[in-house]
C-alpha angles and dihedrals in degrees: 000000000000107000109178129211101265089105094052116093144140091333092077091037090059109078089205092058108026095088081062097045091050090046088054108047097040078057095048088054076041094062103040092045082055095049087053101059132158085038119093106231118204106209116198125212121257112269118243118243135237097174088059104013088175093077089055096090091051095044090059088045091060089038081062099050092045091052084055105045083045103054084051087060120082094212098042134090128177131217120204111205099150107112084036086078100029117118125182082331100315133062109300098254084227090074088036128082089186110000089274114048117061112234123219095284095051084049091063097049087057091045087048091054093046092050083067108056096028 
């Protein structure tokens, strides 16, 4: 599971209510990862930005929140790449057609992380 960043907004931008954004959208995965059991669901951490690097602290801060509500489930495993697609604090422009999608190249490494735990 690979959500981007396009749902985001102003609610994790706001340090008031960003603990309750967070809160909400790590029980809305929650809840889809339940409703697909058996299955075993990968989710993989956020992206950072380049083309709004000032999400990028957030966005670790609701990486971290996802690792931990998915290490509590029985069917679900997380990937951290994170860091795998980090450059000088946003997303290396190499993996990036435009700062936030990621091009061909970008594509593989992720392939290349998920080989590893599939």
């Amino acid at each position: 599971m690979l959500v981007g960043t396009n749902n985001l907004g102003d609610g994790i931008l706001d340090e008031d209510a960003r603990p309750q954004f967070i809160r909400d959208f790590v029980e809305e995965y929650r809840l889809t990862i339940e409703t697909l059991k058996p299955c075993k669901i990968f989710v993989i951490s956020i992206l950072p930005r380049n083309d709004y690097p000032r999400l990028n602290n957030p966005i670790k801060e609701l990486n971290v929140a996802l690792s931990q509500m998915v290490s509590g489930l029985d069917n679900g495993v997380f990937v951290d790449v994170y860091d795998d697609f980090l450059h000088e604090g946003t997303l290396n422009m190499n993996y990036s057609l435009d700062g936030l999608h990621l091009n061909s190249l970008g594509y593989n490494i992720l392939n290349v992380r998920l080989a590893k735990v599939l």
